[in-house]
N, C-alpha and C positions, 0 to 999 in steps of 0.2 A: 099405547096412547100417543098419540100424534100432535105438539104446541105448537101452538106463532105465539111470541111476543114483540108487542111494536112498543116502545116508549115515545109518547107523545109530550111530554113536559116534565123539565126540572121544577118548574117555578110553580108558586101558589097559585089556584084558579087558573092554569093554563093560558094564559094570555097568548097576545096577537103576538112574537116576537119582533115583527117587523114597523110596531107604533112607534112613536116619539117618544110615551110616556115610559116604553120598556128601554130603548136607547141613553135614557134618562136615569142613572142610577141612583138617583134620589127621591125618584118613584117606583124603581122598579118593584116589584113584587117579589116576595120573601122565595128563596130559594129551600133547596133539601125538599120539595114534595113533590113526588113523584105522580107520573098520570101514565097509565099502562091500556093500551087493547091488547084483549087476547082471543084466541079461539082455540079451541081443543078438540078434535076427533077420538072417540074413545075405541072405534074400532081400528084405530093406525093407518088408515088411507090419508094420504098427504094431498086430498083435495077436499077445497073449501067452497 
């Protein structure tokens, strides 16, 4: 079997990193939650 993992977000509800409010660390959004794409091929071809 054949993974991709991509990590798209440390923070809660993936936010926009590039807003004011996330610049802002007295709004920023609570970190430790993770946000993952993945894809999986079960016959082992490493194309998607």
């Amino acid at each position: 079997m054949y993974t991709e993992v991509e990590s798209l977000s440390y923070y809660k509800g993936y936010p926009k990193t590039a807003s004011t409010e996330f610049a802002n660390l007295g709004t920023r959004t609570a970190s430790n939650y993770y946000a993952f794409r993945f894809a999986g091929q079960i016959d082992g071809t490493q194309i998607f």
